[in-house]
N, C-alpha and C positions, 0 to 999 in steps of 0.2 A: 504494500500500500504506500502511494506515496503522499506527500504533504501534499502539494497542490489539489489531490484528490479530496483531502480534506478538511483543506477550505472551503472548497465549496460546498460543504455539508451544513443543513441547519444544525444550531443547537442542538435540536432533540436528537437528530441524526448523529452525533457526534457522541451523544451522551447513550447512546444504543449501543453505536458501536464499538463504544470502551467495555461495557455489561460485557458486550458477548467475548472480546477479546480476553476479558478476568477469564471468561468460562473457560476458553477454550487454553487457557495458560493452565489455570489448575487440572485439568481433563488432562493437558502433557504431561502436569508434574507426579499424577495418580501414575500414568503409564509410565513413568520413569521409575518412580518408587518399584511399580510392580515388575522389573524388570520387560516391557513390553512394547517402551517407544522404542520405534525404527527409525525416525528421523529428529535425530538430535539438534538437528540444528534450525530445526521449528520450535523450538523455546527460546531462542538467543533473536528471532525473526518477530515471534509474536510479542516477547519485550518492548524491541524497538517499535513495536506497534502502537503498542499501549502507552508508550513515550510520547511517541508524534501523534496519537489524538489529547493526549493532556492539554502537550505544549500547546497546541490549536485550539482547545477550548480554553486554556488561562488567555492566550491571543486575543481571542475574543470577549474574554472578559474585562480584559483591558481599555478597549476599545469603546466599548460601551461606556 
């Protein structure tokens, strides 16, 4: 995902798509604990995900 993509998301949309990004972080970290993630480097991905929707929404807090 990238930031651009993210700007141009409302609010709510933004505030959506960080819920489900928490989800799908802890969903990795259950399959990591159980030994059963295959792709490791979809938690270091989803992270930075959930970074760049923050940053975009403190952005637009700002602004306002």
């Amino acid at each position: 995902m990238k930031a651009a993509d993210i700007r141009q998301m409302s609010r709510e949309e933004m505030e959506s798509q960080l819920t489900a990004l928490k989800e799908e972080l802890f969903n990795l970290r259950f399959q990591l604990a159980a030994n059963q993630l295959e792709n490791t480097a979809r938690l270091k991905a989803v992270k930075k995900d959930i970074a760049r929707v923050k940053t975009c929404i403190r952005a637009a807090e700002t602004e306002a």
